[in-house]
N, C-alpha and C positions, 0 to 999 in steps of 0.2 A: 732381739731378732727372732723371738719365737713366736709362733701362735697362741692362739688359748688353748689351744690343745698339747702344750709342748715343741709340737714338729719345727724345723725351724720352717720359714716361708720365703717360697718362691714366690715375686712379683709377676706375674704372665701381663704382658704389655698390648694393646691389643688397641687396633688400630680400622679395622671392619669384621663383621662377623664373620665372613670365609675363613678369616687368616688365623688360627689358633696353633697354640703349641701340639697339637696331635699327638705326634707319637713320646713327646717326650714323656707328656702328660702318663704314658703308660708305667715310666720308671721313677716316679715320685713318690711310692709309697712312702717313704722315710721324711717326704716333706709336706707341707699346708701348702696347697697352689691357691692365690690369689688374687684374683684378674681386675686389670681398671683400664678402663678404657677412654684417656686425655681429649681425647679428640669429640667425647660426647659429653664432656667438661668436670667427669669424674677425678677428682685432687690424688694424683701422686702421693703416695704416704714417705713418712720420717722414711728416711735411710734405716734409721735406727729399727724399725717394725719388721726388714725384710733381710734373710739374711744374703738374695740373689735376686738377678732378675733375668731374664727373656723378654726382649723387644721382637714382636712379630712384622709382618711384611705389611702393605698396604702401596695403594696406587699414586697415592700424595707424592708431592718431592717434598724433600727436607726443611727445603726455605721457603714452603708457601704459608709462612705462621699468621698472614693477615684474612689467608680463608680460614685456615685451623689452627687459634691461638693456642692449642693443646703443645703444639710441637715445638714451640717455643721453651715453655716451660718440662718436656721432655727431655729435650738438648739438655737442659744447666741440669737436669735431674741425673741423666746419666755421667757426665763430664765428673759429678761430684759423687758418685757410686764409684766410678774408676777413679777417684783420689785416694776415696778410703779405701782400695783394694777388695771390694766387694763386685763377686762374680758375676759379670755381667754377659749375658750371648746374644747378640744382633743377629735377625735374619734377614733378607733383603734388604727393604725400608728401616728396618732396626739395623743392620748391617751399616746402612746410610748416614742414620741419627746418630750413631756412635760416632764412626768417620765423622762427621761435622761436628759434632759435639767435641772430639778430640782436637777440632785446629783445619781438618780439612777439607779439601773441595768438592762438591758435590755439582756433579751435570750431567746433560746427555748424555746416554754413551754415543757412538759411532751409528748405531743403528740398535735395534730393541733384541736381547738376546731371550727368547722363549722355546724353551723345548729341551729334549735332552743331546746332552754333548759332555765332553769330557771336562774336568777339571786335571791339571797336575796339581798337587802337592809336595810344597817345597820341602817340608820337617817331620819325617816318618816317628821321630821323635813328641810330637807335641801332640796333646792328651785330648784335645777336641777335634782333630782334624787328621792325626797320625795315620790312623786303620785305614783311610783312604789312600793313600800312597803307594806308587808313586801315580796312579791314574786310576778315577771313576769316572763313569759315564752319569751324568745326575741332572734334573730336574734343573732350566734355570726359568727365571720370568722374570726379569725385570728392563728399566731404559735407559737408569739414571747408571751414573758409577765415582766412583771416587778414587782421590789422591791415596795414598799410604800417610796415616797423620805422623806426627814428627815422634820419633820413638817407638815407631810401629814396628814389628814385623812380617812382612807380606810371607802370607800362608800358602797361596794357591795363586793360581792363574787359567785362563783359559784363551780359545784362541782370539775370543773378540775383546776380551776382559782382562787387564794387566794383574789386579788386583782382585781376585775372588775371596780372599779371607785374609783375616790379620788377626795381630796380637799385640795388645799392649798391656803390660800388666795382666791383670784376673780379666781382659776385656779382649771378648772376640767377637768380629764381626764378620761375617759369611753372607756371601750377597746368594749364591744358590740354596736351594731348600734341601736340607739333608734329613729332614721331618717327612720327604716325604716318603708314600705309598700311594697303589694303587686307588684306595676309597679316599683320600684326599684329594687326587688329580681326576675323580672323577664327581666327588666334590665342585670343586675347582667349575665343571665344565658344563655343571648347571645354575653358574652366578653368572647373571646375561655381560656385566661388565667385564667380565673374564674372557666370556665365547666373544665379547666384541675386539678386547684386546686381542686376541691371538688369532682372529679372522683378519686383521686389518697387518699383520706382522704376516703371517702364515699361511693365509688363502682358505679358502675350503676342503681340498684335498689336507693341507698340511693337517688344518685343527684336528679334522675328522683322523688323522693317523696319528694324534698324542697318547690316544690311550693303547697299544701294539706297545711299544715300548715301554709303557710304564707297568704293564702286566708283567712285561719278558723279562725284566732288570730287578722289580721291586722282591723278590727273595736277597739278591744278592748286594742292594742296595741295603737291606732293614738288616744286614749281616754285618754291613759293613760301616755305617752310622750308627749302627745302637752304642758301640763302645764309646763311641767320643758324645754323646750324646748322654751317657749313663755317667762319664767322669765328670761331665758339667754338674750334672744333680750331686755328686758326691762329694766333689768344689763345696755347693751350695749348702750340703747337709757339713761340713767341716766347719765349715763358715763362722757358725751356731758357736 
């Protein structure tokens, strides 16, 4: 589970070039981050080579494996990380692929949640999500949403989203972005597929008023996700 270098290794899952692990990337000195990307038909390595991984976001749904046969072989790659008890963190679309990997349902939400809004969190206790508790205001983008898979614990909720995070085992799936900051959301909002999602949810006025809030929040946002954010890496670094 180590590198050539020793460190043990993060898998970074990666899904289009916007989507990256960003800030986590900042608390990995202690590990090898190394990125593959399924969906441009780069091979998943052994379980055995990595000692964690991070699934990032992307615009795909979970079940469309006949345009991106990557996410097929995704699914059974993560289902069989959370066997072996090897630390796994889903973001959105990673958040997605675990939920469906784990057993469950993946669809539309009600209507596309983008922008920032509160989550509750249910377990001020629990090491990736705790520090957020009992409410942050955070970053969401996504359309799809899922079940709670069977032996899940639902982590969070919000008011359009029953299930914003879970836990099963060493496996947790967060369908909002707790990676982010400011240079990410503005990032973000020169990927024209991005400015078109969130004009077609959010109008003109709206797009044009996402970055006000994520200047206003992002101190007290990167205060408040780094810890659960840094127990994930130290999961990973244990791992080893």
């Amino acid at each position: 589970m180590a590198s050539l270098d020793d460190r043990p290794t993060l898998l970074a899952i990666q899904h289009v070039p916007w989507e990256t692990p960003h800030r986590v990337l900042d608390l990995c000195g202690e590990l090898a981050v190394r990125t593959v990307k399924p969906l441009a038909g780069q091979a998943l390595p052994d379980h055995d080579e990595v000692a964690g991984a991070i699934a990032m976001g992307g615009p795909m749904n979970v079940d469309e494996v006949e345009r991106f046969p990557g996410l097929a072989a995704e699914r059974e790659w993560i289902a069989e990380a959370n066997r072996r008890e090897l630390p796994v963190l889903g973001i959105c679309l990673g958040a997605q692929l675990l939920a469906r990997a784990l057993g469950a349902a993946v669809r539309p939400g009600a209507q596309k949640e983008i922008g920032f809004a509160p989550v509750e969190v249910h377990d001020p206790a629990d090491p990736v999500l705790g520090a957020l508790a009992p409410t942050t205001e955070v970053l969401h983008w996504h359309g799809d949403v899922f079940d709670l898979p069977p032996d899940a614990t639902s982590l969070a909720s919000s008011a359009l989203t029953e299930h914003q995070a879970f836990r099963r085992g060493n496996s947790w799936g967060v369908l909002f972005h707790p990676e982010m900051d400011f240079a990410l959301l503005e990032a973000w909002l020169a990927v024209p597929e991005m400015i078109d999602e969130a004009l077609a949810v959010l109008g003109e006025d709206g797009c044009a008023a996402l970055p006000a809030p994520a200047e206003a929040l992002e101190a007290e946002l990167v205060e408040r996700t780094t810890p659960g954010l840094r127990a994930f890496v130290e999961l990973v670094a244990a791992a080893s």
